[in-house]
C-alpha positions as CSV (number, residue, x, y, z in Angstrom):
1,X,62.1,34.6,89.4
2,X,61.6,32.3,92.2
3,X,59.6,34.1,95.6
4,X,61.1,31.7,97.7
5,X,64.3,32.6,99.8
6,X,64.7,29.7,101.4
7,X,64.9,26.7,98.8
8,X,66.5,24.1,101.5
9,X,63.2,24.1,103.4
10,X,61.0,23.8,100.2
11,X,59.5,20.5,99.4
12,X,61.5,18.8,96.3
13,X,59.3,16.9,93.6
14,X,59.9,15.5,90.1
15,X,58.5,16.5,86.9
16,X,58.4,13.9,84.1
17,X,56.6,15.4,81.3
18,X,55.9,12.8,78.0
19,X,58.9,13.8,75.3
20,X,56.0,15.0,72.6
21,X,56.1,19.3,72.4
22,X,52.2,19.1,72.7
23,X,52.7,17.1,76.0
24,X,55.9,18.7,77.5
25,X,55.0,22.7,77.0
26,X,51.9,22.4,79.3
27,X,54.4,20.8,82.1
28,X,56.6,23.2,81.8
29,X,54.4,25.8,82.1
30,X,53.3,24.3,85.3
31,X,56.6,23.8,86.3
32,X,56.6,27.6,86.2
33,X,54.1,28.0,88.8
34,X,55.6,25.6,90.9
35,X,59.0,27.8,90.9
36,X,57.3,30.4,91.4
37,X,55.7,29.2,94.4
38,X,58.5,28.2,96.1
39,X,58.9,24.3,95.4
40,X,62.6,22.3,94.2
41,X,62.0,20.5,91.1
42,X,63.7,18.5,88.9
43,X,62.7,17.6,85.3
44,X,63.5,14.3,83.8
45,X,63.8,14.8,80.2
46,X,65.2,13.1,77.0
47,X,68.4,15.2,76.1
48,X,66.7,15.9,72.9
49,X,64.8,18.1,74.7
50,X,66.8,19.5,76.9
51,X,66.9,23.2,75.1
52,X,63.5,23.4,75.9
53,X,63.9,23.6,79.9
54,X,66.2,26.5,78.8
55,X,63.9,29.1,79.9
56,X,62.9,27.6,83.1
57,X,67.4,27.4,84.0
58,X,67.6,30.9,83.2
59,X,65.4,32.5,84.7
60,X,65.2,30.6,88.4
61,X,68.2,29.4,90.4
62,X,69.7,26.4,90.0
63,X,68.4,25.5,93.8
64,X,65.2,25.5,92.2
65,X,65.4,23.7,89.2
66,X,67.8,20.9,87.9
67,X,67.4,18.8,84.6
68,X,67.5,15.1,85.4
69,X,68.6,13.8,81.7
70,X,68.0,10.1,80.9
71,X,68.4,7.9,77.9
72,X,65.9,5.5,77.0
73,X,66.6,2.8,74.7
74,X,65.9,3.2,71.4
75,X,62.1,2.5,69.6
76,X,61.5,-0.8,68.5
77,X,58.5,-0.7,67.5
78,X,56.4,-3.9,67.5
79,X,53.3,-2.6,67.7
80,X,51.4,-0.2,65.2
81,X,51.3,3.0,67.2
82,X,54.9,5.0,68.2
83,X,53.2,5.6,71.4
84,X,53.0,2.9,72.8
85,X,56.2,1.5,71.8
86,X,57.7,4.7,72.8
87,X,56.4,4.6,76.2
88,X,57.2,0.8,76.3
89,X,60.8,2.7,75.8
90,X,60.4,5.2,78.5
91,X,59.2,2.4,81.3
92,X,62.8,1.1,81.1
93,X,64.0,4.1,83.3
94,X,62.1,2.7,85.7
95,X,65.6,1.5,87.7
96,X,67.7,4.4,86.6
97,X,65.1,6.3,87.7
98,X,65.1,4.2,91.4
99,X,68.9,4.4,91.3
100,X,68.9,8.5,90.8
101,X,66.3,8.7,94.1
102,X,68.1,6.5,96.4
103,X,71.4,8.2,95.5
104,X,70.0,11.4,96.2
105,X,70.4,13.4,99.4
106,X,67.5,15.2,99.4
107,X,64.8,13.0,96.8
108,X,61.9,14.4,95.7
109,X,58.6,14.0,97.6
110,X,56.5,13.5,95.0
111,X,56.1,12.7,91.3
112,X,54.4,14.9,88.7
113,X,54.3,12.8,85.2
114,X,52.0,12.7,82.1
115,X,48.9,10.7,81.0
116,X,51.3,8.5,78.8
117,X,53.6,7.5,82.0
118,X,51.4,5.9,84.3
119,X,53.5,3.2,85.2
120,X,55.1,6.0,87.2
121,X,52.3,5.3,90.1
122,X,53.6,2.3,90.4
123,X,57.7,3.4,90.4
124,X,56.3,6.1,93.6
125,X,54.8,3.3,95.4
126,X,58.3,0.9,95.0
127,X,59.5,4.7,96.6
128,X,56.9,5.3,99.1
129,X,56.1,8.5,97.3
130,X,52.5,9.9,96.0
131,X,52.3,10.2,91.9
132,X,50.2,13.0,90.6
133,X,49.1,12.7,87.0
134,X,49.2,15.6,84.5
135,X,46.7,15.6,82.2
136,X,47.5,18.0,79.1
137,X,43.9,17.6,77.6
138,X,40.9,19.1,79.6
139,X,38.5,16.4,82.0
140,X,36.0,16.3,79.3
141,X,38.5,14.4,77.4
142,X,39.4,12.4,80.1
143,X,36.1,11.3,81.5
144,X,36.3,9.7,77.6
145,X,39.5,8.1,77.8
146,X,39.2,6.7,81.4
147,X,35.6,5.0,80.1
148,X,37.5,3.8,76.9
149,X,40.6,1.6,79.1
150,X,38.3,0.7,81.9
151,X,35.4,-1.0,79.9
152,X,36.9,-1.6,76.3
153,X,33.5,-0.7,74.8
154,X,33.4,-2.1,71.0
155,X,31.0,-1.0,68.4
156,X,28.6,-3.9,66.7
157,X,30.6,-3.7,63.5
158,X,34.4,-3.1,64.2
159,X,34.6,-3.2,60.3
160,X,31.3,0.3,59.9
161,X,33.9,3.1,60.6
162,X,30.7,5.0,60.8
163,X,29.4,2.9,63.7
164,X,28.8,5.1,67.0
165,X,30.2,4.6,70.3
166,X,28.0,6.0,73.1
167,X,29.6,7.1,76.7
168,X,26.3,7.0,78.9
169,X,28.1,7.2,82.8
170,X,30.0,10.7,80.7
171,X,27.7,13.3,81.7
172,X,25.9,14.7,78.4
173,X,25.8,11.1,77.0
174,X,28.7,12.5,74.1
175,X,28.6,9.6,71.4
176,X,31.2,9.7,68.3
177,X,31.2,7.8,65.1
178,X,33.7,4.8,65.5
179,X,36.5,7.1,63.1
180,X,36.4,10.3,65.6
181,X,37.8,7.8,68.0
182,X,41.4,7.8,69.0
183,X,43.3,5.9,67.4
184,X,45.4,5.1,70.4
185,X,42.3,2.9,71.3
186,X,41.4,2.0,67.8
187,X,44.8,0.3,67.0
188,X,44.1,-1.9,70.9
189,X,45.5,-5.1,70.1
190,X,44.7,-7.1,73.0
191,X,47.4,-9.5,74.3
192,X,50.0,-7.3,73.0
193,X,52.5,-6.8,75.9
194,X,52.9,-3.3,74.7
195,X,49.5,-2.5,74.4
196,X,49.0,-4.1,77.5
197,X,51.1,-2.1,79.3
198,X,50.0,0.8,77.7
199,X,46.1,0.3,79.1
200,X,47.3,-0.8,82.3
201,X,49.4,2.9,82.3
202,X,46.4,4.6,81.3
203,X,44.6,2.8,84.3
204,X,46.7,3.8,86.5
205,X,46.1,7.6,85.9
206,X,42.3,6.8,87.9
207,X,44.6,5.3,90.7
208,X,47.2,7.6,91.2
209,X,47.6,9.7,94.5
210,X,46.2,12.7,92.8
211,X,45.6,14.2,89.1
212,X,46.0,18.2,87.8
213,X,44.5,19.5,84.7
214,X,45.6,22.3,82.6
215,X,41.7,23.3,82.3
216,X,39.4,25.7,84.8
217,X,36.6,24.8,86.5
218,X,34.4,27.0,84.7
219,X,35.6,25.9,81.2
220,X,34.5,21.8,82.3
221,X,32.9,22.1,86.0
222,X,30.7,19.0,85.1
223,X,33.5,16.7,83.9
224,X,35.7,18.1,86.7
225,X,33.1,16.7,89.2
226,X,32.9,13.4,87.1
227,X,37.0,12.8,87.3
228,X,36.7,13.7,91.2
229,X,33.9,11.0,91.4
230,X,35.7,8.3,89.4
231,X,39.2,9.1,91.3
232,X,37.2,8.8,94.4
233,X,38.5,11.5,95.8
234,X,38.3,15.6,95.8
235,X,42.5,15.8,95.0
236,X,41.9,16.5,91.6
237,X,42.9,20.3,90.2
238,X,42.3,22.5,87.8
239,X,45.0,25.0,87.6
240,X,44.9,26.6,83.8
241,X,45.4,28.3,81.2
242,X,48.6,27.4,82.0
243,X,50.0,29.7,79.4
244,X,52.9,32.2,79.8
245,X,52.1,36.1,80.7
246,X,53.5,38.7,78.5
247,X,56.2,39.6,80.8
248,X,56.6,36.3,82.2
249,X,60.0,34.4,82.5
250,X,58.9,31.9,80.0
251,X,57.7,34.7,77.8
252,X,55.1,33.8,75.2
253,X,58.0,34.0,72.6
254,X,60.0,31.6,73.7
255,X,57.8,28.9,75.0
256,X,58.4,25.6,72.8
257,X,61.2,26.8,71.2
258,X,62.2,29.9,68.8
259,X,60.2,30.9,65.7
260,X,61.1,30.3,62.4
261,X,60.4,33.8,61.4
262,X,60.9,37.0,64.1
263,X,58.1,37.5,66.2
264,X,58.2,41.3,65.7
265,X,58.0,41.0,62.2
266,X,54.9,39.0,62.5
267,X,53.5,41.1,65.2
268,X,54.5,44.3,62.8
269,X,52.2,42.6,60.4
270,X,49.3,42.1,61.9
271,X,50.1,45.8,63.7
272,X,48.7,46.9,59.7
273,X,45.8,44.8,59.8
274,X,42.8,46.1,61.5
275,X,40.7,44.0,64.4
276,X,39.3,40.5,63.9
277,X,40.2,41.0,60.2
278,X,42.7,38.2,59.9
279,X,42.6,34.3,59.7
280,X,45.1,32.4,61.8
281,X,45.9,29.0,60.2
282,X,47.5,26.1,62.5
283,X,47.1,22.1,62.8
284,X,49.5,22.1,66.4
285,X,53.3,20.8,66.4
286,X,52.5,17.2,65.6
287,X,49.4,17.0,63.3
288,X,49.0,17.6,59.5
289,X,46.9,17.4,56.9
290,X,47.1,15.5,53.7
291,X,48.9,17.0,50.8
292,X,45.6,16.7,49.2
293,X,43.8,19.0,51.5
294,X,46.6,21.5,51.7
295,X,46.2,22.5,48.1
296,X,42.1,22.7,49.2
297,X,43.0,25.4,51.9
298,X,45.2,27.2,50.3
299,X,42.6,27.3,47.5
300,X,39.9,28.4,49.9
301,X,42.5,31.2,51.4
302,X,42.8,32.8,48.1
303,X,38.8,32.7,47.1
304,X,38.1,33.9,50.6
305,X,40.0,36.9,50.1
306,X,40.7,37.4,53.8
307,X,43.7,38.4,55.7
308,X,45.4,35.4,56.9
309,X,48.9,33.4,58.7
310,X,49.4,30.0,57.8
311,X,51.5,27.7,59.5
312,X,53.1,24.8,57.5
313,X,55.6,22.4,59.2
314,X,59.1,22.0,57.8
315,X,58.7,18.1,57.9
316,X,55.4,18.7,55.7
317,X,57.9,20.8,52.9
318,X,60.7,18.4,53.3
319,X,58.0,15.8,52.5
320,X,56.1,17.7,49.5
321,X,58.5,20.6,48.0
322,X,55.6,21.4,45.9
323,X,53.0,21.8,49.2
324,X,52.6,25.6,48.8
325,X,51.8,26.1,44.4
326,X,54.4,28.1,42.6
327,X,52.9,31.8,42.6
328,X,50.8,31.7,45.6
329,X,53.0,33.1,47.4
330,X,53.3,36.2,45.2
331,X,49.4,36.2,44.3
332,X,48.9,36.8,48.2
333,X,51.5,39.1,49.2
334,X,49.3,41.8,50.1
335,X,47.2,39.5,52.4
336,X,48.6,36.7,53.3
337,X,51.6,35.8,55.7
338,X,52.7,32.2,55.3
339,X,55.3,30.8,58.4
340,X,57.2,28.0,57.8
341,X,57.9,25.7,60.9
342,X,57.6,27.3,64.2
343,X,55.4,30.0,65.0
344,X,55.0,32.0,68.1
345,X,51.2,30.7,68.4
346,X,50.4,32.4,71.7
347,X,51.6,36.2,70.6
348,X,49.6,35.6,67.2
349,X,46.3,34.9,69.0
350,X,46.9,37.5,71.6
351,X,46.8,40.0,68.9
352,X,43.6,42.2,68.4
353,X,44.1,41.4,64.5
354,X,43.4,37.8,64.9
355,X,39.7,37.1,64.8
356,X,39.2,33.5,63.6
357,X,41.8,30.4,64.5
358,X,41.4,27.6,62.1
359,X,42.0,24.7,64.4
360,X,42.7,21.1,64.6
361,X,41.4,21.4,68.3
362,X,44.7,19.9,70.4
363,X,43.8,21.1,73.8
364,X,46.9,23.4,74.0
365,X,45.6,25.1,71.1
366,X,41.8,25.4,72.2
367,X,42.9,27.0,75.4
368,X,45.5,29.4,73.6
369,X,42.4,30.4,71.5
370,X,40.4,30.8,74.4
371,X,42.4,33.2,76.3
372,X,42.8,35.1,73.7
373,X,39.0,35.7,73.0
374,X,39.6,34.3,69.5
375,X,36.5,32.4,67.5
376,X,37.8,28.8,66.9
377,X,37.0,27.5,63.1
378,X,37.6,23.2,63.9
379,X,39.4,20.7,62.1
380,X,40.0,17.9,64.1
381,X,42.8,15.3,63.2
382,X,42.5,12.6,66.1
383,X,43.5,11.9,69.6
384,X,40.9,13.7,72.1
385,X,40.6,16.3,69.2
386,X,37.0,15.8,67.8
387,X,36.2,15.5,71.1
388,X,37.0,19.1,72.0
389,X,35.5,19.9,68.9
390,X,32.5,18.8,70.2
391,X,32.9,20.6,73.6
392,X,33.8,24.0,71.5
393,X,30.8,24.4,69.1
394,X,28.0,21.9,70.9
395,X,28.3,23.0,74.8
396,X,30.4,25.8,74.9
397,X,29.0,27.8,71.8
398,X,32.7,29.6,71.0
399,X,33.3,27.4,67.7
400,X,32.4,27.0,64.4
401,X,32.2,23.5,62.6
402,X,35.2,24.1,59.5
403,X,35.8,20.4,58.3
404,X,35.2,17.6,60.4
405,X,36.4,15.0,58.4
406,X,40.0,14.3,59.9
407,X,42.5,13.6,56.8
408,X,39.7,11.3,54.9
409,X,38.4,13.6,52.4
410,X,39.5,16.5,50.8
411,X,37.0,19.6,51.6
412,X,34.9,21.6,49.0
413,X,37.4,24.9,48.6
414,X,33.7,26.8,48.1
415,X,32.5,26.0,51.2
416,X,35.3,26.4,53.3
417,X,36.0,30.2,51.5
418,X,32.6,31.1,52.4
419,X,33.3,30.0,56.5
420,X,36.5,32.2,56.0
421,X,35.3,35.2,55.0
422,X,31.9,34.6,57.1
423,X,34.3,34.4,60.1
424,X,36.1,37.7,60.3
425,X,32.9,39.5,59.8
426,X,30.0,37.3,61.9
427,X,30.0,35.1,64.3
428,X,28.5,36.9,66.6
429,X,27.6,34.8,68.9
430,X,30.2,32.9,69.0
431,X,32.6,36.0,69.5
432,X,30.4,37.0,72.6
433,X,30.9,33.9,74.2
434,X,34.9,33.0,73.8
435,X,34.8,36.7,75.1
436,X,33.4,35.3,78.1
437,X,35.2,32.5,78.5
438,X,38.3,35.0,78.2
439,X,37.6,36.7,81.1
440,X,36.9,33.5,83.2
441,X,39.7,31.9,82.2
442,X,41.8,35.3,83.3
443,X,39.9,35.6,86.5
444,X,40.3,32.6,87.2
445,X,44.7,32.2,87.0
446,X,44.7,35.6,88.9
447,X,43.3,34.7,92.1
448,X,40.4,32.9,90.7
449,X,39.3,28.7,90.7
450,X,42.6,28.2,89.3
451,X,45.0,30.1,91.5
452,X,43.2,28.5,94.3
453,X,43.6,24.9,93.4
454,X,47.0,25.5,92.7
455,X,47.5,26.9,95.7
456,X,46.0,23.7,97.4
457,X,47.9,21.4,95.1
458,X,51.2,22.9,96.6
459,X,50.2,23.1,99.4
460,X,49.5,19.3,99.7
461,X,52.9,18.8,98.2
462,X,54.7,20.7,100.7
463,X,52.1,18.4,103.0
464,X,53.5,14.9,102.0
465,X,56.9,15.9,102.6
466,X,56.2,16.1,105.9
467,X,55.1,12.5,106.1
468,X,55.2,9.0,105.1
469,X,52.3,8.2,102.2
C-alpha cells in the first residue's frame, strides 16, 4: 500500500508505458515504487491492457492511481515494421492527450513514457511540463541505439549480412555483424514519414528533460556514465531490478498477467527437484523461434537428459499444432515440465531448482535471471538482444554462448545437449559471478545505488511541481 497519507499534496505525473508486455511490465513495476513513495499517477493505457494495471488498482487507493484509457486509431501499416506504424498510431493521442490535461484540475507535473514514444517530449513542451524517458533495456543498449539514430552509420556492403558495424564513441568499441543488428534500424527507410518520425522519436529520448533505466549502476556503471555524457546532464537514473518482491503488492505471480498452469503446481515441481538441477526454457512474451529449431531443442532436451520447463507460446501452437512431436510429452514425464502460454517467469527463476535459463536475452529476462543468481545459456532473437548477449558472456562473465544465430539456422541438437547437461553441473565460473551480481543487484534496490537514485528521481518530481520548467 501507498506510505503516503496525504495524496492531495503529492506531486501528480503520467505514466505512458509502450502497449508491448515486454515494455509495459517494467513501467509498471516502476509505477509501483512511485506509489509507494508517495506520488499520484495516472497510466495511459490501450484498454486492451487495461487488466494488467489490475494489480497496481487493488492494491493502492484510487487517490493514487487512476487509468487514463485511450483509443488510438487502428494500424495501417505502410511501412515494413509494426512498430513504427504502431507508434505512428499512438502519436495521434497527441490532442486527446492535450485535451485530458487542460481539462484536468489537478494535471500531472510530469511525463514518464517509453523509448518508443518520444514524441512525448515534445507533447510536455506544447504543456510546459518536463518528459522523462523510460528505457526498458539497460544503457549498454542504449549507448547503441542512440549512436545508431544520431549518425545512421551503414556498413560497405548493405547487401554482406555478415558485414560489421563498429560503435567506436561506445566505450569497449562493441562491433556486431550487420544481422545482430536491430531490425528496427535495419528495415530504416529513409524519407518514409513513418520511419521518419520514428528516428526523430528515438532522438528525442537524448533530449528529453531526464531518462530512468530499469538497470543498476553496478550491472553498466560505464554506459551509465556514457548516457549522462551524451544527455548532457547527471539526471539520468538507474533505479532496478525493478522486479516485484515476494510479498509485494504486485506479487511475482501476478505480474504480466496469470499463468497458464498454477504457480504452486509448478513450484511443487521443482520443490522435487534438487538445486541447480533443472533447465528453464523461455524466448520472452514476444519472440519465437522457428518451427524448425523447435523440433532441434526439444531434440536436444531429450538427449540431454536434464531436468527441464519449457515455455511455448499459445500463438506458436495455434500456428503449428504439431510444434511439440506426438510422444514427447509422455517420453519426458519424469523430467520434463512443458507450460503452454504464460508462465510465472520470476517465481521459476527464484527457485533454488533452477540452475541454467536458456535465454533469448530481452533485458527483462536477463535481469530476472540475474536476481535470481541463475547462469544465463543465450539465444538471442533481435532488438538490443545480441547485444546483451554480448554484455552477459564477454564483460560480465555470468553467461554461456547457447546458439547465437537468431532464427537463421537450425542448431546441431548434439551440441546444444552437451551445453545442457554441461550447465546444471559446471559452470563454475559463471555461477560465481551471477552470484555476485545477485547480491549487488539486491543491495542495491534496498538502500543501495538504486534506492538512492530513485529516491532523487522523486524527489526531482515532487521538485518540478513546485515550479514552471
Amino acid at each position: 500500500m501507498s506510505t503516503n497519507s496525504d495524496h492531495g499534496n503529492s506531486a501528480h505525473i503520467l505514466v505512458f508505458p509502450y502497449p508491448a508486455l515486454g515494455h509495459i511490465i517494467p513501467l509498471l513495476d516502476l509505477t509501483h515504487l512511485f506509489l509507494t513513495r508517495g506520488l499520484t499517477v495516472t497510466v495511459l493505457v490501450t484498454p486492451i491492457h487495461l487488466p494488467l494495471l489490475e494489480p497496481l488498482l487493488s492494491g493502492h487507493p484510487s487517490t493514487s492511481i487512476q487509468p487514463l484509457v485511450l483509443t488510438p486509431p487502428d494500424v495501417q501499416a505502410s511501412t515494413t515494421c509494426r512498430p513504427v506504424a504502431n507508434a505512428r498510431a499512438l502519436s495521434e493521442l497527441y490532442n486527446p492527450i492535450v485535451q485530458w490535461f487542460r481539462s484536468h484540475p489537478s494535471p500531472p507535473v510530469a511525463i514518464v513514457s517509453d523509448i518508443f514514444l518520444g514524441w512525448t517530449h515534445y507533447l510536455g513542451s506544447d504543456l510546459g511540463v518536463p518528459r522523462i524517458v523510460f528505457w526498458p533495456s539497460g544503457s549498454f543498449a542504449a549507448s547503441i541505439c542512440n549512436c545508431l539514430w544520431r549518425d545512421l552509420p551503414r556498413v560497405d556492403d548493405p547487401n554482406d549480412e555478415n558485414s560489421v558495424l563498429s560503435f567506436p564513441k561506445v566505450p569497449n568499441c562493441p562491433k556486431y555483424p550487420q544481422w545482430q543488428i536491430s531490425h528496427l534500424y535495419r528495415y530504416y527507410q529513409a524519407g518514409d514519414p513513418d520511419w521518419e518520425l520514428f528516428r526523430s522519436s528515438m532522438m528525442a529520448n537524448s533530449e528529453s528533460w531526464g531518462a530512468v533505466f530499469n538497470s543498476f549502476t553496478q550491472l553498466e556503471r560505464v554506459y551509465m556514465d556514457h548516457v549522462k555524457k551524451y544527455m548532457g546532464h547527471d539526471r539520468v537514473w538507474a533505479v532496478g531490478p525493478l522486479l516485484p518482491a515476494d510479498d509485494d503488492v504486485m506479487g511475482p505471480t501476478k505480474r504480466g498477467g496469470s499463468s497458464s498452469v498454477p504457480t504452486q503446481e509448478v513450484i511443487s515441481w521443482l520443490d522435487s527437484k534438487g538445486n541447480n538441477s533443472v533447465v528453464y526454457v523461455c524466448f520472452g512474451s514476444g519472440w519465437t523461434v522457428t518451427s524448425q529449431q523447435v523440433v532441434a531443442l526439444l531434440d536436444a532436451l531429450d538427449r540431454s537428459e536434464v531436468h527441464f520447463i519449457l515455455v511455448v507460446k499459445e500463438s506458436d501452437l495455434a500456428r503449428d499444432a504439431s510444434l511439440i512431436p506426438k510422444g514427447f510429452e509422455d517420453r519426458v514425464a519424469n523430467r520434463g515440465f512443458i507450460i503452454k502460454g504464460w508462465a510465472p517467469q520470476v517465481a521459476i527463476l527464484r527457485h533454488l531448482a533452477v540452475g541454467a535459463f536458456v535465454t533469448h536475452c530481452g533485458w527483462n529476462s536477463v535481469l530476472e535471471g540475474l536476481a535470481a543468481g541463475v547462469v544465463m545459456l543465450t539465444w538471442p532473437l533481435g532488438a538490443d538482444q545480441f547485444t546483451n548477449a554480448q554484455l552477459l558472456v564477454d564483460q560480465l562473465g555470468v553467461a554461456v554462448r547457447f546458439c547465437e544465430v537468431g532464427t537463421r539456422t537450425i542448431p546441431d541438437p548434439t551440441e546444444l545437449a552437451c551445453k545442457l547437461a554441461e550447465s546444471v553441473g559446471g559452470c563454475k565460473s559463471q555461477r560465481d559471478r551471477v552470484m555476485e551480481l545477485r547480491s549487488a543487484a539486491s543491495e542495491a534496490i534496498q538502500g543501495g545505488s538504486s534506492s538512492r537514485d530513485m529516491d532523487e528521481l522523486v524527489k526531482n518530481l515532487h521538485g518540478v511541481s513546485k515550479c514552471v520548467v
